[in-house]
C-alpha positions as CSV (number, residue, x, y, z in Angstrom):
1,X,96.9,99.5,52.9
2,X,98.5,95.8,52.7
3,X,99.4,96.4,49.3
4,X,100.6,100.0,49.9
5,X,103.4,98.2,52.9
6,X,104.6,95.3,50.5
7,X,104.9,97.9,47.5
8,X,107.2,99.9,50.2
9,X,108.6,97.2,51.2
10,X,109.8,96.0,47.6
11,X,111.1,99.4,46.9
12,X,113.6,99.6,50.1
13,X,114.8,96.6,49.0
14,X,115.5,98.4,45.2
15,X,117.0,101.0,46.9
16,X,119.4,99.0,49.2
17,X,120.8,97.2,46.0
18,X,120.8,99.7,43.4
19,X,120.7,103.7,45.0
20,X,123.9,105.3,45.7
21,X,124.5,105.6,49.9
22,X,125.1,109.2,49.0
23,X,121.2,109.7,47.2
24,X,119.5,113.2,48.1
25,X,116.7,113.7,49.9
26,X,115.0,114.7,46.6
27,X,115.8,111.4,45.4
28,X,114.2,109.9,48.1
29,X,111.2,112.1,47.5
30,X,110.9,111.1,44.6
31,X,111.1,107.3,45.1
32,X,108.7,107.6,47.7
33,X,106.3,109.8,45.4
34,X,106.4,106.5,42.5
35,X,105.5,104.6,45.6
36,X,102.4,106.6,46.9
37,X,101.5,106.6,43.0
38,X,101.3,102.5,43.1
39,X,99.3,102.8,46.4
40,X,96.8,105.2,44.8
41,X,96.4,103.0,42.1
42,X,96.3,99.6,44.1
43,X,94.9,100.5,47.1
44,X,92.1,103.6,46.5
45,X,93.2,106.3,49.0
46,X,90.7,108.9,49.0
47,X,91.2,111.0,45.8
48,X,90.5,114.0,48.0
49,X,94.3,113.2,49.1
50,X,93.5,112.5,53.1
51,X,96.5,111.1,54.6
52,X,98.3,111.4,51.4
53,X,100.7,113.8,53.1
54,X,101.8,111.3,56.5
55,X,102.1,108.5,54.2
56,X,104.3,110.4,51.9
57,X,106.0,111.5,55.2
58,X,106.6,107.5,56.6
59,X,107.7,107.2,52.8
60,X,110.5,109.6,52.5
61,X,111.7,108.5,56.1
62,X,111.7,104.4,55.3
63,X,114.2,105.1,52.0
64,X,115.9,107.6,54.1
65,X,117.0,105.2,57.2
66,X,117.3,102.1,54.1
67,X,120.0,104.5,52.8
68,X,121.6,105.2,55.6
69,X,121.8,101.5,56.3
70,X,123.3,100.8,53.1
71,X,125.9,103.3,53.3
72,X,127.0,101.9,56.6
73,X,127.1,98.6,55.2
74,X,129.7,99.3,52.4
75,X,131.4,101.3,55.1
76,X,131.9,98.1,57.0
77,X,132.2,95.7,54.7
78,X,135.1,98.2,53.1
79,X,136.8,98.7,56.1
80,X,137.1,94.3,56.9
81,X,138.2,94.0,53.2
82,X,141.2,96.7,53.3
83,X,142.7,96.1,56.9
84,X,142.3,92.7,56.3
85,X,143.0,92.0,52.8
86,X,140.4,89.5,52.0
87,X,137.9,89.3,49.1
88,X,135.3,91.5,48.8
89,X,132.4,88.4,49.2
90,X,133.7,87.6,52.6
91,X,133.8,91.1,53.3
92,X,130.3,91.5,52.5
93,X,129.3,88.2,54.4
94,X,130.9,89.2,57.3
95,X,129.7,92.5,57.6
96,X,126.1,90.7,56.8
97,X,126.2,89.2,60.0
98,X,127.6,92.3,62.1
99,X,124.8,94.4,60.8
100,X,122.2,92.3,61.3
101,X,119.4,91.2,63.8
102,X,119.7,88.8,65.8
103,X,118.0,85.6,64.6
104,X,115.0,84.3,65.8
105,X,116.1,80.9,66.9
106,X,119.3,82.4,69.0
107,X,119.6,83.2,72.5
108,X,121.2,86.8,73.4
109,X,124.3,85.2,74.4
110,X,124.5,82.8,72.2
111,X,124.5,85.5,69.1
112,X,126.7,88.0,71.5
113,X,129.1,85.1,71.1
114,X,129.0,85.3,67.3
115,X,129.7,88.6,67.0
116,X,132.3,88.6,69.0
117,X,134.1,85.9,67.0
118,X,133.9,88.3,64.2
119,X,135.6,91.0,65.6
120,X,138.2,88.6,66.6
121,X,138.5,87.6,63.2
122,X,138.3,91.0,61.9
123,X,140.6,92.4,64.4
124,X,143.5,90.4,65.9
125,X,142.7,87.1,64.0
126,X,142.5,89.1,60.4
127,X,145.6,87.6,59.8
128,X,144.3,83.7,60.8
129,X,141.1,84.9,58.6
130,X,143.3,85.8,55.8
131,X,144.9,82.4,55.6
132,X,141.3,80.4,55.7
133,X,140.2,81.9,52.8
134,X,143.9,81.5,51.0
135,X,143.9,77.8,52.3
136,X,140.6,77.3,50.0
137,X,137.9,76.9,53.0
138,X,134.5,78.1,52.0
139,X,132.0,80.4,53.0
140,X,129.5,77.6,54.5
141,X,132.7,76.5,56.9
142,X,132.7,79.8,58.1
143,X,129.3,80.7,58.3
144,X,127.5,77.6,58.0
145,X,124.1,76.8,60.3
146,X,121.1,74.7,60.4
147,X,118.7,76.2,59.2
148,X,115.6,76.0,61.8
149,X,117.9,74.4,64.6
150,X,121.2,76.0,63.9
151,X,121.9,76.0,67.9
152,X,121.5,72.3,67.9
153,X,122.9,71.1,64.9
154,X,126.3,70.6,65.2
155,X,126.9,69.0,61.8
156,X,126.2,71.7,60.2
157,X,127.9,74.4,62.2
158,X,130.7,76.5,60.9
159,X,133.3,78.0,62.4
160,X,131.9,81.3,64.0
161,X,129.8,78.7,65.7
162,X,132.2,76.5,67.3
163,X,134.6,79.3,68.7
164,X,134.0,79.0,73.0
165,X,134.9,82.7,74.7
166,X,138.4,82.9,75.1
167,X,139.4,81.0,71.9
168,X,142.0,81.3,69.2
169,X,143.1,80.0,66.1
170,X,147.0,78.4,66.4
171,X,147.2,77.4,63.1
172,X,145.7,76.7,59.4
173,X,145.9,74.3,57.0
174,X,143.5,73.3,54.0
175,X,141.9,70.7,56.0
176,X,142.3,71.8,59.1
177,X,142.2,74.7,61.7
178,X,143.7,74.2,65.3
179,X,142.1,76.5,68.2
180,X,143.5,76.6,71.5
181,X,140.5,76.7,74.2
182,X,140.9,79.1,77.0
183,X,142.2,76.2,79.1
184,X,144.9,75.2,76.8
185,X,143.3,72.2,75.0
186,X,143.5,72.1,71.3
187,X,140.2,71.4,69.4
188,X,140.8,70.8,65.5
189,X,138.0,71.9,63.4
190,X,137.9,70.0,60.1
191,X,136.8,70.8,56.9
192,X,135.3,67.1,56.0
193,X,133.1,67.1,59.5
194,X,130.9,70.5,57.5
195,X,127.9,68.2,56.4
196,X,126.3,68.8,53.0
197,X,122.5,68.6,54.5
198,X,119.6,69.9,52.4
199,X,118.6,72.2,55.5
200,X,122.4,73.9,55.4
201,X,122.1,77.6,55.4
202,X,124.4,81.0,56.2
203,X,124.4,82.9,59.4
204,X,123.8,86.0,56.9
205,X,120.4,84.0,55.7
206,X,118.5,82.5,58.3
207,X,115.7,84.5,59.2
């Protein structure tokens, strides 16, 4: 059934791009039915139907919870862009991150940490957010990791990667951003220290 999972697999992916959040449950049916078609045909389940009707059932639940999902993402990502009046891409990015597991190469805390930036930014620092992304700073100053080593690799760390608990952002400025530690120092994060490293990647991207 390897070929039956990665067909699925492929079509949950369809369906969080392209179905409406709001799709039926006879949509959903009838994805699933175009799916158990392609099995049949790639993977010879027994023509007498046996375990047709489970795998029909797994189906129909898999596009049901990938709908779900990707009404709650547009939720989200909705909510960041109209309270805080940024573009639509951050939005997205931002609500990427919230949404997602945790990545392999991060420790609990160390992710916990992330997330809480973000609500920071999407909360009480909206307004600090908003003037980033006016001040011409990128998505990979933001979001920007290493990608097999983004704990360790400083050089490539954006700035939901930097942030210690207890920070904020003071001021912005298109080269730099001034945040004020928990213990009053001021550490400037600037925007020529982001390296451009083939391994670069996105905190919404690494697996």
């Amino acid at each position: 059934m390897n070929t039956f999972k990665a067909l699925l697999a492929h079509n949950n992916l369809r369906i969080a791009k392209y179905i409406d959040p709001h799709a039926t449950k006879e949509l959903d049916a009838q994805i699933a039915k175009e799916t158990l078609h392609c099995a049949f045909a790639n993977d010879n389940i027994n023509a007498s139907g046996n375990g047709v009707e489970s795998t029909l059932s797994i189906a129909i639940n898999e596009n049901y919870h990938t709908n779900e999902y990707h009404y709650e993402f547009q939720e989200r990502a909705a909510i960041i862009e109209y309270d805080g009046k940024i573009p639509r891409e951050w939005a997205e990015k931002l609500a990427l991150v919230q949404q997602r597991l945790k990545p392999q190469s991060f420790p609990k805390n160390r992710w916990s940490r992330v997330l809480e930036v973000i609500d920071y930014l999407t909360t009480n620092g909206r307004d600090r957010l908003a003037e980033i992304i006016s001040c011409g700073w990128e998505l990979k100053d933001v979001f920007g990791c290493h990608a097999s080593a983004p704990c360790y690799r400083s050089d490539c760390m954006g700035l939901l990667m930097l942030f210690h608990e207890g920070d904020e952002i003071l001021s912005v400025t298109h080269e730099v951003i001034a945040i004020k530690r928990h213990r009053g120092v001021i550490h400037r994060y600037c925007k020529a220290l982001v390296a451009i490293d083939p391994d670069q990647s996105y905190l919404y991207e690494i697996p």
